[in-house]
N, C-alpha and C positions, 0 to 999 in steps of 0.2 A: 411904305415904299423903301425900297433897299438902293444902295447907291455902291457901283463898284469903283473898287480905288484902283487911279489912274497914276501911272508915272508920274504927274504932278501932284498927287495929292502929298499931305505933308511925312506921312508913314512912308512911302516910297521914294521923297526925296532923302530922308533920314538913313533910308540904308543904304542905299546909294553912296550917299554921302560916307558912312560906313565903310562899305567896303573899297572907297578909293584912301581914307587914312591907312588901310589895313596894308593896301599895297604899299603903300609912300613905305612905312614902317620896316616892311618885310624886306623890302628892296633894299634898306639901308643895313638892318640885320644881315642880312647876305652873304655881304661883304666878307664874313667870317671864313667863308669856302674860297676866296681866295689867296690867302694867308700864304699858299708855295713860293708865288712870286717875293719874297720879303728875303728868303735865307741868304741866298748868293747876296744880295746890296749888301745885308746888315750885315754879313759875316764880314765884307771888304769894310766894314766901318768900323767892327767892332773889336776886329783882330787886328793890331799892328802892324805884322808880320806879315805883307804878301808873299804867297805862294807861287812858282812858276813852272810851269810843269820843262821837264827840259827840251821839246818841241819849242815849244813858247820861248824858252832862253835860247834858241838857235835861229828863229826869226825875226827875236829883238835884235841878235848879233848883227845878223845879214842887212837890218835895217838901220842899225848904228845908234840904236836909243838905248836909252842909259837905263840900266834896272835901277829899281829902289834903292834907298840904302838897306840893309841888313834883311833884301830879300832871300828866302827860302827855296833853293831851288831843288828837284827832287823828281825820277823818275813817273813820265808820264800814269803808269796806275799807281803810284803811290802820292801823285800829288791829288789823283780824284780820287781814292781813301781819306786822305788830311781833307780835303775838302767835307768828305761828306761828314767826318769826326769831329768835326767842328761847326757844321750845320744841325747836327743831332741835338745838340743839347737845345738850340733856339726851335727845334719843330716840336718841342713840347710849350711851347707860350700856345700852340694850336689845339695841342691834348688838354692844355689845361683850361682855356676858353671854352671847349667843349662839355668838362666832367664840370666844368662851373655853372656852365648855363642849362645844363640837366638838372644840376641840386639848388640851384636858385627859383627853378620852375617850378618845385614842391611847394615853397612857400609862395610865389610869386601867384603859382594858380590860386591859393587859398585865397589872398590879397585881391585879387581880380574877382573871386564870391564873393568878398563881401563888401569892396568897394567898387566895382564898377573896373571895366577895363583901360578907363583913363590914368589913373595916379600910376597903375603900376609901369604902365606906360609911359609918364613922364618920368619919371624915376631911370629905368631904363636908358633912356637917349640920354640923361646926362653925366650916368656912366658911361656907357658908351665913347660919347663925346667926348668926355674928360680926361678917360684911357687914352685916347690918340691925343689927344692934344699936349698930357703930359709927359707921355713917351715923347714927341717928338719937340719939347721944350729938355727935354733929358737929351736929346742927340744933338741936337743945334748947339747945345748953352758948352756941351762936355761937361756937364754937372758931375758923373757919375764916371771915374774915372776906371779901367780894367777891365778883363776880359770875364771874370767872374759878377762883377759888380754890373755890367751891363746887360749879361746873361738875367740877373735876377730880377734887374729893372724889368726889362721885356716880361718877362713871365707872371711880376705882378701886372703890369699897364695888361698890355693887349693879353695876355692870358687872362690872369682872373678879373681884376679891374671891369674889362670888355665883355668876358662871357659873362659876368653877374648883370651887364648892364642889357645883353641880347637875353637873358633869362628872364626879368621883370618884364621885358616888351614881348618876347617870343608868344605868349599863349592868348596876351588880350585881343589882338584883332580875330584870333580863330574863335577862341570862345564866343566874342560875341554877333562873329558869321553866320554862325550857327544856330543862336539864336534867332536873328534874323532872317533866314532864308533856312526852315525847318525841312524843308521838301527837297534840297538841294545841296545837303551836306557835303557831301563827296565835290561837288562841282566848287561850291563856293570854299572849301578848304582846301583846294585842287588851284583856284584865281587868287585867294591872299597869298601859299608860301613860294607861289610862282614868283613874285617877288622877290623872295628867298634868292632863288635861284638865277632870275635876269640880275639881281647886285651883283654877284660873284662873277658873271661874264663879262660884265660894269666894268669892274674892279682891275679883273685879270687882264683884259685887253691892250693887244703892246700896237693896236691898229686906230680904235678909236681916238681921237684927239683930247677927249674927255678922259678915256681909259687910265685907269690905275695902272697898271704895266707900262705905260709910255710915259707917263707922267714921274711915276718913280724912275725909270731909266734916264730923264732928261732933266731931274731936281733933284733926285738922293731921297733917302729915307726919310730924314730928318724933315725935311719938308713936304717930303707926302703926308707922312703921319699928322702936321699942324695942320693940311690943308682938311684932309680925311676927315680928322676928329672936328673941326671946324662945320664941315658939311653935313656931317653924320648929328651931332648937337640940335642943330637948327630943323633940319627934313622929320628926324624921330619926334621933336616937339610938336610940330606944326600937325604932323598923323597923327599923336597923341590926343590931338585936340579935339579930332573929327573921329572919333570912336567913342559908343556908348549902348547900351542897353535898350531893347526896345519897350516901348512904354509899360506899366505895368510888370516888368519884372523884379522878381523876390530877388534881393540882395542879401548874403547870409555866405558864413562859411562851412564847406563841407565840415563837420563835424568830424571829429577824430575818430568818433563811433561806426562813422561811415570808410572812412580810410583802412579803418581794419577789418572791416564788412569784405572788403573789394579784395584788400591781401588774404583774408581766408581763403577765395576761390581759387579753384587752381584758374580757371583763365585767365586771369592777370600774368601768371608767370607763365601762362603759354603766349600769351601776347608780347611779355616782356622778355621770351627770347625770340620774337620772330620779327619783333623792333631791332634789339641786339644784332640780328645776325644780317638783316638788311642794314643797317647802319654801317654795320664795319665793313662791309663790303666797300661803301662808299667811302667813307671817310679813310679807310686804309689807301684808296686810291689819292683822295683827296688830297692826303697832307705828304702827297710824292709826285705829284703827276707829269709836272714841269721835268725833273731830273730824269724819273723811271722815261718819259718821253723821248727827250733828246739822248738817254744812254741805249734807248734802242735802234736809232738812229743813226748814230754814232756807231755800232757796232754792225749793224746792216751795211755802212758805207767801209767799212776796213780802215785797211791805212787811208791817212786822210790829213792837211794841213791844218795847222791851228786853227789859220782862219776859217774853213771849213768846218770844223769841231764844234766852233764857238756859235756859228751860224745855226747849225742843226741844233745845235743844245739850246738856243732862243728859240726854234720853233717848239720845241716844247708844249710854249706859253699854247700854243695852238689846242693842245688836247685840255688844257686848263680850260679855256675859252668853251670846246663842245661842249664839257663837262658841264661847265655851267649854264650855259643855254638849252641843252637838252633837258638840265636838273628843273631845268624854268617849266618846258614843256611838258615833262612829266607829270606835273602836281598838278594840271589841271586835266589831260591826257586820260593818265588813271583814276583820277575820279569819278570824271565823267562815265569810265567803263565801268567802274563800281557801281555807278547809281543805277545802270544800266541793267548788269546781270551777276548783282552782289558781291560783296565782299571774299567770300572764299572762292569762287573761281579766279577772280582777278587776283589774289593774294599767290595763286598757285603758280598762273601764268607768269606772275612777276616775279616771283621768287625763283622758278626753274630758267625762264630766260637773264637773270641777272646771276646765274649758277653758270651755266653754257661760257656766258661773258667775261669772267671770271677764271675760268681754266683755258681760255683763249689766247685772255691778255699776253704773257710769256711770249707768243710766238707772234702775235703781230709787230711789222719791223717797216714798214714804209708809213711816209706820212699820213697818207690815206684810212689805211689802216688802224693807226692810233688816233684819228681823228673820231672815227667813226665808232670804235672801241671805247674810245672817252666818252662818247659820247652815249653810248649804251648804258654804262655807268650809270653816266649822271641821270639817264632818263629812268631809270627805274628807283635808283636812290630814292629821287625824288619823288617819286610814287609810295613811297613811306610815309611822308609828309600831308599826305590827301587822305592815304587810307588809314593809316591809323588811330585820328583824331576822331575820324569818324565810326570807325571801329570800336573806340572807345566807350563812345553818344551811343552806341547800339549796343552794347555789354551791360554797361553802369550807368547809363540814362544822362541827358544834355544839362542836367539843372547845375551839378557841379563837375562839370566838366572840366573846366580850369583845375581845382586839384588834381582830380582823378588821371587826367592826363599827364600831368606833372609826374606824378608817382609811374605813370608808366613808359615817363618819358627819360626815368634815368637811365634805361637800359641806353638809351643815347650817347650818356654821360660815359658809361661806363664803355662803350664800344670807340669812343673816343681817345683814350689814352691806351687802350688795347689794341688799335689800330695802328698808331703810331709805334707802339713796342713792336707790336709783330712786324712792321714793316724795316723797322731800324736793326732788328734781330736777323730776320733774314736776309738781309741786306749785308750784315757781317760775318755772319757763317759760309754765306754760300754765294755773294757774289752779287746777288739778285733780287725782285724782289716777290720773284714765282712762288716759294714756298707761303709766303704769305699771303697771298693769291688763291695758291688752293685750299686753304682753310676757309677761307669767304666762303669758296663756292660750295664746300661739304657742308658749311653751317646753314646756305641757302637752299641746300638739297636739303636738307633738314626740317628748313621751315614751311617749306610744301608740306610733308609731311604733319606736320604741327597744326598748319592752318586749316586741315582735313579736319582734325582730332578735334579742333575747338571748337569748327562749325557743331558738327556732334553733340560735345557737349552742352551745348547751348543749348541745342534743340532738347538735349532730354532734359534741359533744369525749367525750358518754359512749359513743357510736357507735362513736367513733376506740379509747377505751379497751376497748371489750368482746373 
């Protein structure tokens, strides 16, 4: 007599269980896609010297308030140059969060084969954790005194610090989704890094009363960052707890023999440019979107008061906000369509419509527009994050997936600091941040092309094996 398992039986509450740690997890990982909102506070905290653009120094007049002492005053586009020349160097703590939690993933997936997706997972949160909490004991106390010395704090805390600690936690709840729900890769790796993507809307939100955006606007850095790394410690723990293997599974590390098994094929590096090239797409948007937002904005409306300047440059936050909430929708969206009608049609469609989106960006100019633009973005970005993993499990098989994906997950790593160059590059050659823009979208016309070739190949190597 056979007996079928019911939502209560103990296998079904177990993954259940499962995949609500996976979310808790992801959600607080997230957080990392919101990182725009940070430059403008920490730049006023970090730099002495206020800047005033000379509009601003003739409204102060009119209104009788006293500037700074030994403030900086200086032709309206050359005080938003100084501005952005001095945000530059702190929007890499973002590039390098990124290119960390890529190369932490290699060894963190091995650590997740052969111990279980819990350790590497506790691990994880308390870096995490720990990075905000010391960065923002670094801002409160004035421990670290200059403009150079606070620059490098940042970049170790929430750059490397933070991304080692989202790279230990990043691949256990997927690896072991997957394991868990075999029939429904795409969907259930689509529902954890949605996660991902609701934290960063979390985060970025100058509306929510919760939101990180209002919160830093109404407390200062210094104590978002305690409160952040506070919340962020305890949530990563508590998921970490409620993630595990499902019974009978072989704990073991991918073998080194198998690591370079995977790097002989050429599908790895077709995989691991068409990770690359959807990555930078997004993360190029990502670590500007607040600024590139309100400068188009600002430039749509003309001449225009301070106070109007300032207004449009805070809504901004608004295309942060799609971005991230659409990033949310996406990863479950495209999975779903994957599981539906495979991998390489959906790979095609997503890569050509976040190509389209991409050479568009430059000319949309009303709020509606960047709303919705952002928000395209984020929704296919984050269709990276569904198809990939799973793309992975169907290349090089689900058992060592943690490594295997790790290894293909540097192209992340490395589209991460590539993104912020090209963005900060074009940005001072030409004004803008279109040129870099349309390289996304030729890389993303690209990988249509790519994700053709590898279907293909695949098929003639299971061909070869039959």
């Amino acid at each position: 007599m056979t007996h079928e398992a019911t939502a209560s039986t103990p296998s079904n509450l177990a993954r259940w269980k499962v995949l609500i740690g996976a979310i808790v997890v992801q959600l607080i990982l997230g957080t990392v896609y919101g990182y725009s909102i940070f430059w403008q506070p920490l730049e006023e905290q970090i730099y002495p010297q206020k800047l005033i653009s000379h509009s601003e120094h003739v409204r102060l007049a009119d209104e009788g308030v006293r500037l700074p002492e030994g403030a900086l005053i200086l032709p309206d586009a050359e005080a938003a140059q100084k501005h952005h020349e001095r945000q530059a160097p702190l929007k890499y703590s973002f590039a390098i969060a990124i290119l960390t939690f890529s190369l932490v993933m290699v060894f963190a997936g091995r650590l997740q084969d052969a111990r279980g997706p819990k350790m590497p997972a506790l691990i994880g949160g308390l870096l995490l954790g720990g990075a905000f909490l010391v960065e923002g004991v670094i801002l409160q106390t004035g421990a670290i005194r200059g403009t150079g010395g606070n620059t490098a704090a940042l970049l170790l805390t929430i750059g490397l610090m933070a991304g080692a600690g989202i790279g230990f936690a990043y691949v256990c709840p997927i690896a072991a989704l997957v394991k868990w729900f075999p029939k429904a890769k795409g969907l259930v790796s689509g529902l954890a890094v949605a996660g991902f993507g609701f934290g960063a809307f979390v985060f970025s939100s100058k509306d929510l009363p919760f939101g990180g955006s209002s919160f830093l606007r109404d407390n200062g850095p210094a104590m978002f960052f305690l409160v952040h790394g506070g919340v962020a410690l305890i949530a990563v723990l508590i998921g970490a707890t409620l993630l595990s293997n499902p019974p009978g599974t072989s704990l073991r590390a991918a073998s080194v023999a198998e690591g370079e098994g995977m790097l002989r094929r050429p599908a790895f590096y077709m995989l691991w440019t068409m990770f690359f090239s959807g990555a930078l797409a997004g993360l190029t948007v990502i670590g500007v979107a607040k600024g590139f937002a309100g400068e188009q904005l600002v430039s749509a409306a003309g001449a225009v008061t301070p106070e109007i300047k300032k207004e449009l440059m805070e809504k901004g936050a608004l295309a942060v906000g799609s971005l991230a909430i659409f990033n949310a929708i996406g990863r479950v969206v495209w999975g779903m369509i994957s599981d539906r009608i495979g991998r390489t049609p959906t790979f095609v469609i997503m890569f050509a419509l976040q190509a389209l989106v991409m050479f568009s960006l430059p000319t949309l100019a009303s709020e509606t527009a960047l709303t919705i633009g952002a928000g395209l973005v984020g929704f296919n970005f984050g269709g990276n994050f569904a198809l990939f993993p799973s793309a992975t499990a169907d290349l090089f098989g689900a058992k060592s997936l943690g490594a295997n994906y790790g290894l293909v997950f540097t192209s992340y790593g490395a589209a991460g600091v590539a993104g912020i160059y090209a963005a900060n590059t074009a940005r001072e050659l030409t004004g803008t941040y279109a040129g870099a823009f349309a390289v996304c979208g030729i890389l993303c016309v690209l990988s249509c092309v790519i994700s053709v070739a590898l279907h293909a190949a695949s098929r003639r190597t299971v061909l070869a094996a039959a």
